[in-house]
C-alpha positions, 0 to 999 in steps of 0.5 A: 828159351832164346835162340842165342842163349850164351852165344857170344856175337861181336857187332861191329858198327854196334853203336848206331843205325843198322849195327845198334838193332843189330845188337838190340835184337841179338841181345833180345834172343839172349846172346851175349852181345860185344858193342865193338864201335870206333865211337866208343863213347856210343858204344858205351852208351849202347852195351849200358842199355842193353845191360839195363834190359837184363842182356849181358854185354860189353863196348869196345872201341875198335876199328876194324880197319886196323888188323891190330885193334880187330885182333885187340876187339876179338881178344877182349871179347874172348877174355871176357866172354870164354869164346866167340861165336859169331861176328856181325861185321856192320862197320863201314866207311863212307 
């Protein structure tokens, strides 16, 4: 059995570089995986491939700059989801 099996995990930065191997390998021990991205076109794209790989997860545009749409990202995740677990706070600004 997965590590991570039903634990719900919000990457944030989810949707390229570091933060899409983050959810990659999160969903690959089984957790339930939140792609929360300012991009959320990438987002998207990176909740469908793991969905596709058989992972239960969700896209959610955030950004996590703003404490309205963070406290918008975690209330998504916990509706859809019933909780949250953990959080893998990825985002950055260059």
């Amino acid at each position: 059995m997965a590590r991570l099996q039903d634990r719900v995990v919000i990457v944030t930065g989810g949707a390229q570089g570091i933060g899409r191997a983050y959810c990659q390998g999160l969903a690959s021990e089984g957790a339930k995986v939140v792609v929360a991205d300012i991009d959320e076109q990438r987002a998207v794209k990176v909740a469908r491939e793991l969905q596709e790989q058989g992972a239960q997860s969700m896209a959610v545009a955030a950004d996590v700059a703003r404490a309205d749409l963070a406290m918008d990202m975690a209330n998504a995740a916990a509706s859809r989801f019933g909780r949250i677990d953990g959080l893998v706070n990825n985002a950055a600004m260059f």
